[in-house]
MARTI-857174 format. One record per residue: residue number from 1; residue in one letter; chain; x negated, y, z of N, C-alpha, C in turn. Coordinates in steps of 0.02 Angstrom, whole numbers, plus 50000, padded with zeros to 5 digits. Last residue first. Layout:
<atoms>
ATOM  seq  type  mol  n_px  n_py  n_pz  ca_px  ca_py  ca_pz  c_px  c_py  c_pz
ATOM  NUM  a  A  X  Y  Z  X  Y  Z  X  Y  Z .
...
</atoms>
This chain:
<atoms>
ATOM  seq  type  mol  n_px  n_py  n_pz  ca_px  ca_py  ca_pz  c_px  c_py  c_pz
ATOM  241  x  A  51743  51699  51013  51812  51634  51055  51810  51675  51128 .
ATOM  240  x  A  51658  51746  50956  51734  51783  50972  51754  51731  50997 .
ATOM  239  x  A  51541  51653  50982  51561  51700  51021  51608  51724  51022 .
ATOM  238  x  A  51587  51516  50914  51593  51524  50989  51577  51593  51029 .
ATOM  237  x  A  51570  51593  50793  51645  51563  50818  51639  51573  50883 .
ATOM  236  x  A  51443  51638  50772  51469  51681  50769  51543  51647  50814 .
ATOM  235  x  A  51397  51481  50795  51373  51547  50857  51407  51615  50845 .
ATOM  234  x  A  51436  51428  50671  51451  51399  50744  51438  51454  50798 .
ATOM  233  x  A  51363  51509  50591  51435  51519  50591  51452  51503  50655 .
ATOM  232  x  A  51223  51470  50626  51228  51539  50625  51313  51554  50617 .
ATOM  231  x  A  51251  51331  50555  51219  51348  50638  51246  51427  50645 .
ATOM  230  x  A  51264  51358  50446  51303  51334  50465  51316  51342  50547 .
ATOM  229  x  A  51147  51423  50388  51200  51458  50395  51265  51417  50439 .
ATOM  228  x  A  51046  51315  50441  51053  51373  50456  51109  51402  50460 .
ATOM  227  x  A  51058  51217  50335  51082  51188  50391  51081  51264  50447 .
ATOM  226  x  A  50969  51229  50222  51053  51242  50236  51093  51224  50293 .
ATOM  225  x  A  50844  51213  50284  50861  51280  50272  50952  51301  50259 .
ATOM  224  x  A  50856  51104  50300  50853  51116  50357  50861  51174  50337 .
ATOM  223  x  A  50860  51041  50144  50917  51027  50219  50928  51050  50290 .
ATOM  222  x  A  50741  51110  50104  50792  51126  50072  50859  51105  50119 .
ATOM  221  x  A  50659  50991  50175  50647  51081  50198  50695  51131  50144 .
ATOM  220  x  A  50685  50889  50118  50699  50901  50200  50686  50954  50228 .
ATOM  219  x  A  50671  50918  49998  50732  50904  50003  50746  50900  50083 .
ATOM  218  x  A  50518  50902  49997  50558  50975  49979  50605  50981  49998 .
ATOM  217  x  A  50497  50793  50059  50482  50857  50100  50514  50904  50087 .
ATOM  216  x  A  50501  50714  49943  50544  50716  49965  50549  50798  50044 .
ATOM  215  x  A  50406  50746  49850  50489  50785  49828  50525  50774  49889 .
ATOM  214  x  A  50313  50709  49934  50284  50763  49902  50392  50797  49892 .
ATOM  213  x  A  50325  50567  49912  50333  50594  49970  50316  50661  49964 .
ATOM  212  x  A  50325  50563  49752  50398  50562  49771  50405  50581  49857 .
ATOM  211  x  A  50184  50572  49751  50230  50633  49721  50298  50631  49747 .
ATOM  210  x  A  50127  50463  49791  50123  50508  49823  50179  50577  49805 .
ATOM  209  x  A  50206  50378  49711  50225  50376  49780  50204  50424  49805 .
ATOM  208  x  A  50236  50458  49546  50212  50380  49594  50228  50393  49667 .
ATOM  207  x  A  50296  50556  49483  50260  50510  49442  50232  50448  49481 .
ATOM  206  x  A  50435  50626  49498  50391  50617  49545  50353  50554  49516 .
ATOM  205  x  A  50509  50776  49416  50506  50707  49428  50438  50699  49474 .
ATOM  204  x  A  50566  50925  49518  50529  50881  49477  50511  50825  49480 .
ATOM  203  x  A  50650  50919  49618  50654  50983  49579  50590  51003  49519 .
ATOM  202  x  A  50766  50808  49633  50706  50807  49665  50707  50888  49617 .
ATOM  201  x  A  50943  50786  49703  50877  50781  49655  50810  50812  49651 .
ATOM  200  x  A  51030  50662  49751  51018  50712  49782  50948  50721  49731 .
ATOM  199  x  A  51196  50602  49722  51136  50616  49719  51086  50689  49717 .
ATOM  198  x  A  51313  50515  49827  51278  50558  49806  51225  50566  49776 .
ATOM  197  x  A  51463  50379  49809  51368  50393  49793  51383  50467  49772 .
ATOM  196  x  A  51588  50300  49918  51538  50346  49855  51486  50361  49865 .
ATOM  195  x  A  51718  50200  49968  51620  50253  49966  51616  50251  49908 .
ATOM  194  x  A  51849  50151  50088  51827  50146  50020  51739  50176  50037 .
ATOM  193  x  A  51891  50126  50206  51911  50087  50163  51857  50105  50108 .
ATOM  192  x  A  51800  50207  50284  51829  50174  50321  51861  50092  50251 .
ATOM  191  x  A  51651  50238  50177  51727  50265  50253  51736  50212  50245 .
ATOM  190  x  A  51480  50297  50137  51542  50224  50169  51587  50269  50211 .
ATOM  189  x  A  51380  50351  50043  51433  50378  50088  51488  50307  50084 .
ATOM  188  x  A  51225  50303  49963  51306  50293  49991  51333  50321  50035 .
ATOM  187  x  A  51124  50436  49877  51151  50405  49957  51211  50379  49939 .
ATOM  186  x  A  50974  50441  49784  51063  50419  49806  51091  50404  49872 .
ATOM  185  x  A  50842  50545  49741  50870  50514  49785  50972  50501  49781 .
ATOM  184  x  A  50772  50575  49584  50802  50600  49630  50821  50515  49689 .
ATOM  183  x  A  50680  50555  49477  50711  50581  49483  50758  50591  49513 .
ATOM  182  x  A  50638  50413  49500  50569  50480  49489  50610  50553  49482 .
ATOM  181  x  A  50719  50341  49610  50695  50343  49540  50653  50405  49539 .
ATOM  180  x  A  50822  50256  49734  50765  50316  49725  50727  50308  49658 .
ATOM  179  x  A  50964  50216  49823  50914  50213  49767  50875  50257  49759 .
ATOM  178  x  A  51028  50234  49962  51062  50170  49900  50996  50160  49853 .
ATOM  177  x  A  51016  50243  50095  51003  50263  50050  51015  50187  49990 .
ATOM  176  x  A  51184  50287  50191  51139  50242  50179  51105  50252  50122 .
ATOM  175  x  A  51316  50327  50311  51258  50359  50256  51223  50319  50265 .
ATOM  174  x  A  51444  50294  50379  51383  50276  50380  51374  50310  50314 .
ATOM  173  x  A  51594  50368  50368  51580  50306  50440  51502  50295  50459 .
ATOM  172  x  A  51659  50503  50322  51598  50458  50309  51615  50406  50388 .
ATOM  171  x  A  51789  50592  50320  51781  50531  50333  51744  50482  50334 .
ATOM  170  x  A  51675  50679  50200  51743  50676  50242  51758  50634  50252 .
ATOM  169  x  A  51581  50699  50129  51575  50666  50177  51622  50667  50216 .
ATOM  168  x  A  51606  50761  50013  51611  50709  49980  51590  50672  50062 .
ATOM  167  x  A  51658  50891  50047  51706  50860  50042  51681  50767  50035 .
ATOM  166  x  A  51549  50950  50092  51577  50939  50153  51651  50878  50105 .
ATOM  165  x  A  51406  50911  50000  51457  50927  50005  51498  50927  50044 .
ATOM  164  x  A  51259  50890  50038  51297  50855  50023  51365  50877  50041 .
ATOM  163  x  A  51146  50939  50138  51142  50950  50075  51197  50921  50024 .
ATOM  162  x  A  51134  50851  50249  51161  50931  50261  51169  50965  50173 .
ATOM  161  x  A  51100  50721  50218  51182  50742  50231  51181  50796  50227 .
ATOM  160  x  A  50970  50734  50280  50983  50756  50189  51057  50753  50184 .
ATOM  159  x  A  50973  50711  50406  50955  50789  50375  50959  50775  50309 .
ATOM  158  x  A  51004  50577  50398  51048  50613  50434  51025  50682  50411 .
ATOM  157  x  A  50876  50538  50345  50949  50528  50291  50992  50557  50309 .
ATOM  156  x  A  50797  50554  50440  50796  50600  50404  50849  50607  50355 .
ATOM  155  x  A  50835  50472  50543  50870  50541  50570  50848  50604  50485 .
ATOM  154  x  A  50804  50343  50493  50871  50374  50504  50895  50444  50496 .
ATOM  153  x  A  50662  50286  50479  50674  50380  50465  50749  50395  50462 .
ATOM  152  x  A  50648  50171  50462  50616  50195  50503  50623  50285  50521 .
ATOM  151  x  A  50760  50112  50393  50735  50074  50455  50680  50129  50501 .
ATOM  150  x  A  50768  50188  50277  50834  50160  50299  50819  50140  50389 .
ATOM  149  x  A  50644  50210  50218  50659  50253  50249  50727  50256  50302 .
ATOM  148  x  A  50599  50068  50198  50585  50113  50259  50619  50177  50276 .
ATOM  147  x  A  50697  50053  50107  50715  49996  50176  50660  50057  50225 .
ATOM  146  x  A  50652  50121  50022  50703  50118  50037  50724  50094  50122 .
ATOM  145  x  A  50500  50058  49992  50515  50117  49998  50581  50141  50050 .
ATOM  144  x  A  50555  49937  49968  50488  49946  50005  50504  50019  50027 .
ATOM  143  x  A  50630  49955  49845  50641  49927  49895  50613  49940  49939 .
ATOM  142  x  A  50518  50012  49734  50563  50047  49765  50598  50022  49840 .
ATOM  141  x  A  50421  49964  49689  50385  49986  49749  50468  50025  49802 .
ATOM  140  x  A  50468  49959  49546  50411  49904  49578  50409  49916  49664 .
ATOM  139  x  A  50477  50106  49510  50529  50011  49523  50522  49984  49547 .
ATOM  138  x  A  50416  50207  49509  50458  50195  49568  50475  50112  49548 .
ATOM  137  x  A  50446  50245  49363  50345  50219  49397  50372  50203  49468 .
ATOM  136  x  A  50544  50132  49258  50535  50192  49312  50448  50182  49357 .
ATOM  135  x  A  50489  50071  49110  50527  50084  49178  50492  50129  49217 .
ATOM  134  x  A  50504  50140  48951  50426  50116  49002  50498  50136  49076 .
ATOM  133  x  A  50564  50091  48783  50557  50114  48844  50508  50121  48890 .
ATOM  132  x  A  50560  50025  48648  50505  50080  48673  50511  50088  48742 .
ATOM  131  x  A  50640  49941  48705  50575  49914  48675  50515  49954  48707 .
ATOM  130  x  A  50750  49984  48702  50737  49969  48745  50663  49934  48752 .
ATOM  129  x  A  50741  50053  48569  50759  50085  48635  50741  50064  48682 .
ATOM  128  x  A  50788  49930  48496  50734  49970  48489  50702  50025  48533 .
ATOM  127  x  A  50908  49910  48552  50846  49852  48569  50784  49904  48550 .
ATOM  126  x  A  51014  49994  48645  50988  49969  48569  50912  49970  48576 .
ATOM  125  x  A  51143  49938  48768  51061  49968  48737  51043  49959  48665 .
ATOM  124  x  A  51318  49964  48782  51240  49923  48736  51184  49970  48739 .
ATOM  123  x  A  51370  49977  48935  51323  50020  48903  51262  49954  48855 .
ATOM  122  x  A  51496  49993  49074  51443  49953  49034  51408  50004  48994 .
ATOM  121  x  A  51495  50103  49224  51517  50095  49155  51461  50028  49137 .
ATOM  120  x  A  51483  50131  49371  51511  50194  49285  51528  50160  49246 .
ATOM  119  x  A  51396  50039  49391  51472  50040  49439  51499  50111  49385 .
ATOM  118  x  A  51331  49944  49248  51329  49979  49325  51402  49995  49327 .
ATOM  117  x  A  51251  49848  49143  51321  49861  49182  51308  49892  49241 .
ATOM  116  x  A  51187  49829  48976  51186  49849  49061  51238  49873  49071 .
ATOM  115  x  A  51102  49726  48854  51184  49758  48896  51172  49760  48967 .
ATOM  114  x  A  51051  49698  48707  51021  49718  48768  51097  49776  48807 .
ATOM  113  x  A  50992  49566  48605  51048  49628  48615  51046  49633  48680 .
ATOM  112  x  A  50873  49538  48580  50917  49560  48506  50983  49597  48534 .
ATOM  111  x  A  50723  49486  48658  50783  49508  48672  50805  49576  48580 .
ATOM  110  x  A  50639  49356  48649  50641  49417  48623  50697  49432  48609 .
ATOM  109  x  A  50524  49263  48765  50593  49284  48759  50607  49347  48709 .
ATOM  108  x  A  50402  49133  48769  50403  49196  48746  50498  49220  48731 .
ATOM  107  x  A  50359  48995  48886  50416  49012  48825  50421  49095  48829 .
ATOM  106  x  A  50215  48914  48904  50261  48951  48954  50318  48977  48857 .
ATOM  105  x  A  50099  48867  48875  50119  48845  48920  50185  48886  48938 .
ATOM  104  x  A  50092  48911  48696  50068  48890  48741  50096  48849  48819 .
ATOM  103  x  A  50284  48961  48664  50195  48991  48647  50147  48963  48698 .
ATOM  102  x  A  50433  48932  48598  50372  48909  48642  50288  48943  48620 .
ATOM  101  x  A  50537  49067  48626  50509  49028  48564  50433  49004  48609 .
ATOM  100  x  A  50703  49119  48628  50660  49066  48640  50595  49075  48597 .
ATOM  99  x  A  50803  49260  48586  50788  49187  48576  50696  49179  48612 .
ATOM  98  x  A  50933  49324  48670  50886  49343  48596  50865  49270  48596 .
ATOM  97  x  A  51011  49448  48758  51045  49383  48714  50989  49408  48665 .
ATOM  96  x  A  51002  49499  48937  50967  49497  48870  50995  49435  48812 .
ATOM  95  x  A  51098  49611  49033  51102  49536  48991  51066  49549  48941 .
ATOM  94  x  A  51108  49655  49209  51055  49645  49124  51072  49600  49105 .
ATOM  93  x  A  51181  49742  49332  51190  49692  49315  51139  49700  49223 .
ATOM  92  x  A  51172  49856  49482  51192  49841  49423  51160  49767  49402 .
ATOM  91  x  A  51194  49836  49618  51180  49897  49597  51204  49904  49507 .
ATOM  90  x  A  51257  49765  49738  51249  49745  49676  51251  49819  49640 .
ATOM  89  x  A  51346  49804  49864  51256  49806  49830  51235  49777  49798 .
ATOM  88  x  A  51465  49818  49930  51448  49804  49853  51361  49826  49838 .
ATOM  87  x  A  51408  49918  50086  51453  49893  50054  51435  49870  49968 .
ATOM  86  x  A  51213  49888  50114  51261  49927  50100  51354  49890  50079 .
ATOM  85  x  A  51045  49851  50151  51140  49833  50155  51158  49891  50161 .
ATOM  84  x  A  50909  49901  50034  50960  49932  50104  51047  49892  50091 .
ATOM  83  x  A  50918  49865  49892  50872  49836  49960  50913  49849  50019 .
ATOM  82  x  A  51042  49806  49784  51012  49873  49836  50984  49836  49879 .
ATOM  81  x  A  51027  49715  49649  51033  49724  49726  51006  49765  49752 .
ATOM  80  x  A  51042  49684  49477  50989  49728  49526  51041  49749  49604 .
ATOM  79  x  A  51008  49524  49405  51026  49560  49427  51004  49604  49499 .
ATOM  78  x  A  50988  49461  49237  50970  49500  49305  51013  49555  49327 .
ATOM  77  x  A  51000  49344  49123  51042  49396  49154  51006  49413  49204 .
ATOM  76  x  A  50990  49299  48943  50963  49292  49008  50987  49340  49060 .
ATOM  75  x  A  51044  49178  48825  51066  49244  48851  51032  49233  48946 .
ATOM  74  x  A  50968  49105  48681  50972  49111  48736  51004  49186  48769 .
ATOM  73  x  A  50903  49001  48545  50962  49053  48578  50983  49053  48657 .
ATOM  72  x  A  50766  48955  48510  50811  48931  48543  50841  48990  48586 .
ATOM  71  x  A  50653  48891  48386  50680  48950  48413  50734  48925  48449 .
ATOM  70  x  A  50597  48800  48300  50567  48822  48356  50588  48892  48410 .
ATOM  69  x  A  50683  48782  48189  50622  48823  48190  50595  48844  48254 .
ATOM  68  x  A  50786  48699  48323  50773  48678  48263  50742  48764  48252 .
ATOM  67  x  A  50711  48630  48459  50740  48682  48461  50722  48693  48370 .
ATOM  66  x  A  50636  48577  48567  50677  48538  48510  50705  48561  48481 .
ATOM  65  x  A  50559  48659  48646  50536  48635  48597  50553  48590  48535 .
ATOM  64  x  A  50703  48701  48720  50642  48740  48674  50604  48718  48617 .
ATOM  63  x  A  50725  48556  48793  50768  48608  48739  50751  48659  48689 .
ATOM  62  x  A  50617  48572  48861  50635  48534  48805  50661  48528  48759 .
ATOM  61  x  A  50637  48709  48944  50580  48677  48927  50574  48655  48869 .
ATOM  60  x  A  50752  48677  48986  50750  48734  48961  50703  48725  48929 .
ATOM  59  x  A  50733  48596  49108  50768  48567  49049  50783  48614  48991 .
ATOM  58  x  A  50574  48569  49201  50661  48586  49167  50674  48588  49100 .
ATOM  57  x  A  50497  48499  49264  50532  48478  49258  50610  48502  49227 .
ATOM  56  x  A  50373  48604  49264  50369  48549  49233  50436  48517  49198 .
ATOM  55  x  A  50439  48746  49269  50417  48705  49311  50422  48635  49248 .
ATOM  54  x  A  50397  48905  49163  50441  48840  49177  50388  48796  49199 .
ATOM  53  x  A  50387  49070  49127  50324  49004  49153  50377  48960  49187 .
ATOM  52  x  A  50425  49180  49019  50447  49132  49048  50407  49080  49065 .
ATOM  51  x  A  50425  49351  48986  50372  49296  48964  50400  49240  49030 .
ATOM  50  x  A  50528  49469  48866  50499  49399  48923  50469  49361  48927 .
ATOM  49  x  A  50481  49607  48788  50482  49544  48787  50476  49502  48855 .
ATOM  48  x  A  50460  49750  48832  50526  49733  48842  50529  49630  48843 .
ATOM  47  x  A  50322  49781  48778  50371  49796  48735  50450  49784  48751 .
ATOM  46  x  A  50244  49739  48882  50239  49813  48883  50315  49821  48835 .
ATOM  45  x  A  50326  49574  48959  50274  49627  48890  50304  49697  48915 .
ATOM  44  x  A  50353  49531  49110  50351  49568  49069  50312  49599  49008 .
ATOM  43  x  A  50377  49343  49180  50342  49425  49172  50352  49445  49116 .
ATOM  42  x  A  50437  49220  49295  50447  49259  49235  50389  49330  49235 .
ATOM  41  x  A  50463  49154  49412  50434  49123  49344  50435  49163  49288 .
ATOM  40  x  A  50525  49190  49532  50457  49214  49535  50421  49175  49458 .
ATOM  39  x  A  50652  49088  49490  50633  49128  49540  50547  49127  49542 .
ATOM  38  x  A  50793  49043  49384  50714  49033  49379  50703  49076  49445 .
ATOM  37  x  A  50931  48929  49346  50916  48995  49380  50828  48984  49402 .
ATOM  36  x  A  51028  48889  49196  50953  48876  49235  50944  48940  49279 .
ATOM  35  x  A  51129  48804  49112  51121  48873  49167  51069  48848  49192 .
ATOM  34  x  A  51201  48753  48936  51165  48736  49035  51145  48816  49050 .
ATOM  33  x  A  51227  48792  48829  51302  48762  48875  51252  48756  48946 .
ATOM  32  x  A  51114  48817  48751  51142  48763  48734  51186  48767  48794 .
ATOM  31  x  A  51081  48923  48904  51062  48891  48839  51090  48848  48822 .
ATOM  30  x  A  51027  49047  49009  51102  49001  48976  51076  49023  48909 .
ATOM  29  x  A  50958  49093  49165  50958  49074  49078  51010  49031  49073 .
ATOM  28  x  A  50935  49225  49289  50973  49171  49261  50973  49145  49173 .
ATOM  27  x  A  50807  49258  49383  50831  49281  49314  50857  49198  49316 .
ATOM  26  x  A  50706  49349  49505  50734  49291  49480  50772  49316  49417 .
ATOM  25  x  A  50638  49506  49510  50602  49436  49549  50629  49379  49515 .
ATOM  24  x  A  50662  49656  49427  50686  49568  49435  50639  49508  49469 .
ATOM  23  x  A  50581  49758  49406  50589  49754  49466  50619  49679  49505 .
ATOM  22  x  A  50595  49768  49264  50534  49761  49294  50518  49756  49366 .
ATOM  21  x  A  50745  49750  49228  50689  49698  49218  50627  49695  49263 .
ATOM  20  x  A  50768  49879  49307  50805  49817  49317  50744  49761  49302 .
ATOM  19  x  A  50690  49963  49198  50679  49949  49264  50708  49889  49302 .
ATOM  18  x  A  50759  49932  49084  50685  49918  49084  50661  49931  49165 .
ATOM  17  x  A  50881  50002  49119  50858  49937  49093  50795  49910  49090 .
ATOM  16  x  A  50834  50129  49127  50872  50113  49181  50871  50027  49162 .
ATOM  15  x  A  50794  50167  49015  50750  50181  49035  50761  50134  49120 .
ATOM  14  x  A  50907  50160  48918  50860  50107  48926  50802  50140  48978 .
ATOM  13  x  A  51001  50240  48997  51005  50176  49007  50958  50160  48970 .
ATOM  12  x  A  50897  50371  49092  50927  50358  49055  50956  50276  49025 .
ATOM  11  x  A  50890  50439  49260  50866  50392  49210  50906  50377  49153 .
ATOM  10  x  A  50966  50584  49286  50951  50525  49308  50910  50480  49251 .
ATOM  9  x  A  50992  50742  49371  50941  50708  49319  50958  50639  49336 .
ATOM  8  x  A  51149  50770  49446  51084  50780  49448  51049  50714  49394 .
ATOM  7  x  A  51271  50826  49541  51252  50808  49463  51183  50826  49454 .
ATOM  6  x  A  51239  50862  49677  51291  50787  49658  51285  50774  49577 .
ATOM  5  x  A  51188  50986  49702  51144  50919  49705  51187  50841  49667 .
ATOM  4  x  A  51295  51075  49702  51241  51058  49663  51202  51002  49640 .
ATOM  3  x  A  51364  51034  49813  51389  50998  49766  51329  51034  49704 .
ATOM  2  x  A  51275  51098  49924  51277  51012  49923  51297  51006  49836 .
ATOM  1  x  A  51264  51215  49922  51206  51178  49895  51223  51105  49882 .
</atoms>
């Protein structure tokens, strides 16, 4: 059962992009040659667009409005950190390159080229794609999520190991949950030098929190059911012994 589970449904990259964004607390800007790092100043259009609320005093600000047709080239970056410590938790990495444009109190962002980096691979989005997209109904709430189950339910990440290949835990040191999307659960497997990611998948997407504690039951009554035959070998061994 385990190596079943290891290729499993995942988000697609704009769908995986538009979460990044919608889950971003801070965001780095580079403009004209300066770097501005923003924290809790930014929100999302339905369409992907950034909406940027600047402190009086920056320099992004001015630049904007001096900004010849009122537009001002910009590349903005986020980045996505696993809640749960883990080895490299830097989950992945967003570069939006589009432009500026002052609207009222705050600067409107409209992203022209749209690049995500995870531990597989880079990947251009195409803007239109990423437009239409709608992030994961998990994003927002995922951390929260994670860290509890990391902090308060050990022993259950220890029963979803049973579902995970004997090869891909060979030499494990620690299991940790890495990520959770509407379509399945990730675990890091850490050894000694190196780790890898499992994923473990739900057996339908899970549209909000109640649904995803709903998939996850399945996957702890799918771990305890493979955890049987294994039991049932151990008792065949130790009796011919």
């Amino acid at each position: 059962m385990g190596d079943s589970h290891r290729w499993a449904a995942a988000p697609g990259a704009a769908q995986r992009a538009r979460s990044v964004l919608a889950a971003a607390w801070s965001c780095a800007v580079t403009a004209q040659g300066g770097r501005e790092e923003f924290v809790g100043a930014h929100s999302v259009a339905d369409d992907g667009r950034v909406l940027l609320h600047l402190p009086e005093d920056s320099a992004l600000g001015v630049s904007a409005v001096c900004a010849p047709r009122g537009e001002l080239p910009a590349v903005l970056e986020f980045t996505d950190v696993a809640p749960v410590p883990v080895r490299e938790r830097v989950r992945a990495r967003l570069w939006l390159a589009g432009r500026f444009t002052p609207v009222g109190d705050h600067l409107v962002f409209q992203p022209m080229r749209v690049v995500l980096r995870r531990p597989c691979g880079t990947v251009v989005v195409d803007p239109g794609e990423f437009a239409a997209a709608e992030p994961d109904p998990l994003a927002t709430v995922e951390a929260g999520l994670l860290t509890h189950l990391a902090e308060a339910h050990p022993d259950a990440v220890e029963r979803l190991c049973r579902l995970v290949g004997p090869d891909s835990l060979h030499g494990a040191a620690r299991v940790r949950p890495l990520a959770v999307d509407r379509h399945g659960l990730t675990l890091r497997i850490e050894r000694a030098r190196a780790h890898g990611d499992v994923r473990l998948a739900f057996h339908t997407p899970a549209d909000d929190v109640g649904g995803l504690t709903e998939r996850m039951h399945v996957l702890l009554a799918q771990a305890s059911a493979a955890a049987c035959p294994r039991a049932l070998q151990r008792q065949r061994t130790d009796g011919d012994g």
